[in-house]
KOLPADO-16907 format. One record per residue (C-alpha): chain; residue in one letter; z, y, x; residue number from 0. Coordinates in nm, 4 decimals. Layout:
N
ch;aa;c3;c2;c1;i
A;a;Z;Y;X;NUM;
...
//
This chain:
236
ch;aa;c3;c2;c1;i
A;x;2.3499;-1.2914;-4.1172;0;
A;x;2.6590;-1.1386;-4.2195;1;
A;x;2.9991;-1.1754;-4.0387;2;
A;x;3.2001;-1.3797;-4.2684;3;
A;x;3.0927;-1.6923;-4.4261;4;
A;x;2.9161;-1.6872;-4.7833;5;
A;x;3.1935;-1.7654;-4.9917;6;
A;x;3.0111;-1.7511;-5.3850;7;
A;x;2.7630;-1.9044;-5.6121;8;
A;x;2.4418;-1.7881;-5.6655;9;
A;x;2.3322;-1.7987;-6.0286;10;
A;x;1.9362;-1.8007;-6.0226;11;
A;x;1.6512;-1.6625;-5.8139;12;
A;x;1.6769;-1.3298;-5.9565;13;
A;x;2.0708;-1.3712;-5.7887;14;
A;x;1.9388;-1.5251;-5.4742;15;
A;x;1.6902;-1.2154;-5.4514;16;
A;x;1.9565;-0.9961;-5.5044;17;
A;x;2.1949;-1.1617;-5.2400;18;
A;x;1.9168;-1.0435;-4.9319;19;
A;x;1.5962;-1.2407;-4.7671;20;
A;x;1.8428;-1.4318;-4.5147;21;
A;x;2.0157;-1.6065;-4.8224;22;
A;x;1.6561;-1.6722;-5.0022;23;
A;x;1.4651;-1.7906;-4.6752;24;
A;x;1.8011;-2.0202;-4.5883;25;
A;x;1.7434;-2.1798;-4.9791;26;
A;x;1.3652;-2.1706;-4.9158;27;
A;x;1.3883;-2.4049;-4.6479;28;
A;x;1.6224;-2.6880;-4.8081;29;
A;x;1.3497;-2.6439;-5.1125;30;
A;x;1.0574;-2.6600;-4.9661;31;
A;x;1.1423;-2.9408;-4.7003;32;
A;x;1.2037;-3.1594;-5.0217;33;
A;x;0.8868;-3.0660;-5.1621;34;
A;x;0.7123;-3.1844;-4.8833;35;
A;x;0.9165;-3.4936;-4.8206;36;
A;x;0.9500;-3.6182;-5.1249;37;
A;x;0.5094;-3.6172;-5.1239;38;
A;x;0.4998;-3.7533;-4.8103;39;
A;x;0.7490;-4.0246;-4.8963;40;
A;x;0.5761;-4.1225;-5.2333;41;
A;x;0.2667;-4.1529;-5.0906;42;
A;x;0.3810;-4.3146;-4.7292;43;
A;x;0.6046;-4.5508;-4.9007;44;
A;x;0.6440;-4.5942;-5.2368;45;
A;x;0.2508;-4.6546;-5.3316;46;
A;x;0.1589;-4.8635;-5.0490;47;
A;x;0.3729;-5.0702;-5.1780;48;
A;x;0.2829;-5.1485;-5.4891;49;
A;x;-0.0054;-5.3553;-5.3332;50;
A;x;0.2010;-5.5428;-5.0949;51;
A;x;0.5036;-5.6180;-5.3673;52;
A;x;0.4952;-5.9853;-5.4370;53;
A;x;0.4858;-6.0526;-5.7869;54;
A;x;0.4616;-5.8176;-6.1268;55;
A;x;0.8296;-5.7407;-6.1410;56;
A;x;0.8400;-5.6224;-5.8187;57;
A;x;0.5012;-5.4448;-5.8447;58;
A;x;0.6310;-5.2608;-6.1430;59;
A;x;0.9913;-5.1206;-5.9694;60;
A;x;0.8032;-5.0100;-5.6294;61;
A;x;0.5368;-4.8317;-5.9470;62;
A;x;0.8966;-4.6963;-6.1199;63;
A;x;0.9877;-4.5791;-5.7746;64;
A;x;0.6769;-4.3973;-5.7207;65;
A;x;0.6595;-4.2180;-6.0072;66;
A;x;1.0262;-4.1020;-5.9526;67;
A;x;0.9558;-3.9894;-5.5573;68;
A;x;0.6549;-3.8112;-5.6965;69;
A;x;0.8749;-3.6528;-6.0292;70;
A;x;1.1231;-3.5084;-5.7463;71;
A;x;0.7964;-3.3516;-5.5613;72;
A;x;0.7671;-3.1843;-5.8816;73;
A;x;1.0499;-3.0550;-5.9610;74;
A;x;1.1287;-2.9139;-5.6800;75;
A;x;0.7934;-2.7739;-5.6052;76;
A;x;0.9876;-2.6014;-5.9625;77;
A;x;1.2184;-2.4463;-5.7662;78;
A;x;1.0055;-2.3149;-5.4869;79;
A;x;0.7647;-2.1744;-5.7538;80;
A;x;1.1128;-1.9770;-5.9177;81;
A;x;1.1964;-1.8480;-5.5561;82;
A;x;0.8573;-1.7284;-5.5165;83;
A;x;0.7763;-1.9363;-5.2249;84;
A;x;0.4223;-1.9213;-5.1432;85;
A;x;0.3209;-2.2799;-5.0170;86;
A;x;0.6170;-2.4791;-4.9957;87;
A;x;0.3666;-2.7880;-4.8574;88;
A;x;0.2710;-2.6022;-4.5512;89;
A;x;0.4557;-2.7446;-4.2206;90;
A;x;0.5269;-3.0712;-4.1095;91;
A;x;0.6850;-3.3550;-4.2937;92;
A;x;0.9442;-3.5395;-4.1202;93;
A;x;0.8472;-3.7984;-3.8484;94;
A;x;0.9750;-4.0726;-4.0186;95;
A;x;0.6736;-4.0541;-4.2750;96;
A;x;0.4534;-4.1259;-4.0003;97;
A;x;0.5749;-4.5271;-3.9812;98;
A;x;0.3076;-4.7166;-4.1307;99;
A;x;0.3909;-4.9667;-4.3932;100;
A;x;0.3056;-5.3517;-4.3441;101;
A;x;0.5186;-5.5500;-4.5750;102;
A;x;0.7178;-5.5892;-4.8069;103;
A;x;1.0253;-5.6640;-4.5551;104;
A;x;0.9907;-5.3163;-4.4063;105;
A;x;0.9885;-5.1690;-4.7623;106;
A;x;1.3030;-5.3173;-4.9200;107;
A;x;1.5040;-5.2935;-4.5875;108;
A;x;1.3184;-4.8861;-4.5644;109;
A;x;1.4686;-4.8238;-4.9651;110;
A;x;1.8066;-4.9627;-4.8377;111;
A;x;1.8655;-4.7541;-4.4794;112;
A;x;1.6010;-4.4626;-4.5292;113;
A;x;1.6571;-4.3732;-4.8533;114;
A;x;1.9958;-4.3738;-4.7313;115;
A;x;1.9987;-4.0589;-4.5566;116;
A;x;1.7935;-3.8834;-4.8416;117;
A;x;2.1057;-3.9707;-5.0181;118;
A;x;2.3586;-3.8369;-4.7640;119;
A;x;2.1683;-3.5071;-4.7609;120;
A;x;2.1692;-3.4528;-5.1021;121;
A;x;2.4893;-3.5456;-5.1525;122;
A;x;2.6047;-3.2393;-5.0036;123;
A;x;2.4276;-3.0246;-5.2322;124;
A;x;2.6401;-3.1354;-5.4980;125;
A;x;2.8544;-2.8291;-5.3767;126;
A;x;2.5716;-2.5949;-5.2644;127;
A;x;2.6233;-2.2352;-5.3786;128;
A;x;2.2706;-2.2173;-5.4534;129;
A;x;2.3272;-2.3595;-5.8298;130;
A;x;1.9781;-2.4297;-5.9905;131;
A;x;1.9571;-2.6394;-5.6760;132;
A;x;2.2572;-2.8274;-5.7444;133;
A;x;2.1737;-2.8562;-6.1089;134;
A;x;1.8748;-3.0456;-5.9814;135;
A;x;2.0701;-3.2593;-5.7607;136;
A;x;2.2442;-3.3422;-6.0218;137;
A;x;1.9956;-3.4798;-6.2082;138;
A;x;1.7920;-3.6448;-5.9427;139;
A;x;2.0925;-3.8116;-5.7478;140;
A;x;2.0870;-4.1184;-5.9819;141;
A;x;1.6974;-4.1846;-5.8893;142;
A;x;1.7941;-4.1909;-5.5413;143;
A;x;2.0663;-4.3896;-5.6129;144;
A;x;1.8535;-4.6873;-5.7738;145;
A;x;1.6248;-4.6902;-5.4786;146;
A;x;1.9132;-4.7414;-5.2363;147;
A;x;2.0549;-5.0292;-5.4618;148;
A;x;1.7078;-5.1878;-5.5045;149;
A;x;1.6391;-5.1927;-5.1132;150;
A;x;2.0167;-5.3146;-5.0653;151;
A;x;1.9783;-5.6327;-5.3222;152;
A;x;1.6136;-5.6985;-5.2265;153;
A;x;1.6637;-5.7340;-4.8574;154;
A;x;1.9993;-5.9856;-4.9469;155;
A;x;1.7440;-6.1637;-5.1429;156;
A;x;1.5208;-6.2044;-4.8456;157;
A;x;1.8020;-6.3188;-4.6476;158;
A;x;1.8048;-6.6163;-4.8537;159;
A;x;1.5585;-6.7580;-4.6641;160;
A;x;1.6765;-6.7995;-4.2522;161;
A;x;1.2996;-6.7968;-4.1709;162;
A;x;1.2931;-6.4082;-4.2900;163;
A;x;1.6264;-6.3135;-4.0696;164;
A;x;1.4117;-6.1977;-3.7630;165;
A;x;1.1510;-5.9549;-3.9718;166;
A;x;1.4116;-5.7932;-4.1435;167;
A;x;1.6289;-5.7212;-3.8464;168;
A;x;1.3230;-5.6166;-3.6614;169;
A;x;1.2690;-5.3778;-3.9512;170;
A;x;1.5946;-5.2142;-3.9288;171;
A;x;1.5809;-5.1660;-3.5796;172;
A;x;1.2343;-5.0093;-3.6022;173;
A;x;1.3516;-4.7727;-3.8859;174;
A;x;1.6834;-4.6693;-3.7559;175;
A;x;1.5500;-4.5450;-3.4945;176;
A;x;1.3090;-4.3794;-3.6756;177;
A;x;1.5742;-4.2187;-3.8905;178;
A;x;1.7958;-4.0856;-3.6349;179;
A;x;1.5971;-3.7646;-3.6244;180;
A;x;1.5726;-3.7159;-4.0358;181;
A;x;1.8556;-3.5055;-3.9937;182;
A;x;1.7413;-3.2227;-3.7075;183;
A;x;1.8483;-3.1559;-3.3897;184;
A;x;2.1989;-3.1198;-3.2882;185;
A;x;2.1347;-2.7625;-3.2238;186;
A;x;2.0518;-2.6193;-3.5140;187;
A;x;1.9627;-2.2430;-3.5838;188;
A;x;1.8540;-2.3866;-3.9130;189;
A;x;2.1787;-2.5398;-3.9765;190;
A;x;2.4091;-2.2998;-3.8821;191;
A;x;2.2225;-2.0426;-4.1754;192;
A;x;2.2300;-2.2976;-4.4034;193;
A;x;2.6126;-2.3437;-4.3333;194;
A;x;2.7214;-1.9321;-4.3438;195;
A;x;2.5520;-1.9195;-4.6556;196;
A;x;2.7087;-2.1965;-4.8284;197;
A;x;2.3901;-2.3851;-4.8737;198;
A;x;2.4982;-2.6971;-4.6914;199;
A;x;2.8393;-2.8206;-4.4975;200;
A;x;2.8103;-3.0311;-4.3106;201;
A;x;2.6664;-3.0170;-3.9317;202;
A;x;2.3367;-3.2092;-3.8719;203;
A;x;2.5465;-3.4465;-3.6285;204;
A;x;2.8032;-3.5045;-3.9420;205;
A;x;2.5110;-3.5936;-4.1426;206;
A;x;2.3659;-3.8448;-3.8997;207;
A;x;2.7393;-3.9873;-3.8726;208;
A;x;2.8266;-4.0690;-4.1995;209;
A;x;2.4394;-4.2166;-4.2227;210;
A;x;2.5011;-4.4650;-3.9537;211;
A;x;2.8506;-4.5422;-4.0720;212;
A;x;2.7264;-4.6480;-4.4269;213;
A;x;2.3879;-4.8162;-4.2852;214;
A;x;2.6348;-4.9928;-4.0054;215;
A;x;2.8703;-5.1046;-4.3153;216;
A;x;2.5774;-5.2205;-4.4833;217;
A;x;2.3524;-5.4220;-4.1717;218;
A;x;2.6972;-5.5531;-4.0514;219;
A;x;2.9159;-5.6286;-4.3022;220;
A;x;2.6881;-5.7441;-4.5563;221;
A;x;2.4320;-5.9051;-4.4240;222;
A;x;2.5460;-6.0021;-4.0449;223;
A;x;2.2696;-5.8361;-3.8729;224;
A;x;2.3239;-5.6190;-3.6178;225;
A;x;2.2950;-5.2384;-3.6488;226;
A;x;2.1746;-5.0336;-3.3264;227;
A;x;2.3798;-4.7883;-3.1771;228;
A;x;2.3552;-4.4181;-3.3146;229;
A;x;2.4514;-4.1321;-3.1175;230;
A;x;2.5229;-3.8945;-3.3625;231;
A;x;2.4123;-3.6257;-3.1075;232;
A;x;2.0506;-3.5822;-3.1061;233;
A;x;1.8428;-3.2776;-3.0028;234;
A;x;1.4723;-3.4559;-2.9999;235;
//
């Protein structure tokens, strides 16, 4: 890496070529760790529970949900293809997408705080300098949006019965815990190239704070459950 901070926008993967490798493998990674999560989600999440939704209507938004997760594979798998990425699949996905879905519960209350941090992180691209990337962002950010606001009013809706109170707080405790580490260690290598070149921000730790802030708003304020303590500060 250079000295100074990257200060400019680049235009298009000819431009991100032309930049150096260290800009282009710094890009690479934020690409192709959507590609892979965005599979891993869709098929983790999002079709399982099509069989376990409870009626048709539901059935057909976790479907719509799908098919959107699976559209985002795709298009970014795009923008690995235009950086000349040769298999942005290959590595791990994150651990979260090893939690193995049961019920509906854990799906609504997953869309709500999960989903959540996909949101946070690509928030923060709105103002990437890598700009087909934020183009795509762009676009995208209003499908991620929807599957926030469908886990946020289907979990109220469960709350509507006391009996469910228990399963749904059990779920949120299982998955915030399982979502503290969706947003890398504290100690970063990663992150600090992704930062100098203007490709993210924020600090992992920021990330994971603004995360637990909204999810605590959310669990707390809204639907009097109790939210578990998140040390912003995580390094596995």
């Amino acid at each position: 890496m250079t000295a100074a901070p990257f200060a400019g926008e680049v235009a298009d993967a000819a431009a991100a070529h032309a930049v150096g490798p260290e800009y282009v493998a710094a890009v690479g990674k934020v690409v192709a760790s959507h590609v892979r999560n965005e599979l891993a989600g869709a098929a983790a999440f999002d079709e399982p529970a099509i069989a376990l939704a409870p009626a048709p209507k539901e059935k057909w938004l976790a479907c719509r949900i799908a098919m959107e997760e699976y559209g985002h594979h795709l298009k970014f798998q795009r923008l690995a293809t235009d950086l000349g990425l040769e298999d942005a699949t290959a590595g791990r996905p994150m651990t979260v997408f090893d939690y193995r879905l049961t019920s509906w519960v854990e799906f609504v209350v997953l869309k709500a705080l999960v989903d959540l941090a996909e949101v946070v992180l690509m928030e923060e691209l709105l103002a990437t300098s890598y700009v087909p990337l934020r183009d795509l962002v762009v676009k995208l950010l209003p499908e991620e949006h929807f599957h926030v606001a469908f886990g946020i009013a289907h979990t109220r809706d469960l709350l509507d019965r006391p009996a469910q109170r228990p399963q749904v707080q059990q779920a949120v405790d299982d998955l915030v815990r399982l979502t503290v580490p969706f947003f890398g260690r504290s100690a970063s290598a990663n992150n600090d190239a992704f930062r100098h070149w203007g490709v993210k921000h924020r600090t992992n730790d920021e990330a994971r704070a603004e995360w637990a802030r909204r999810g605590r708003a959310f669990v707390e304020g809204d639907l009097g459950l109790s939210f578990p303590d998140v040390d912003p500060h995580w390094n596995g």
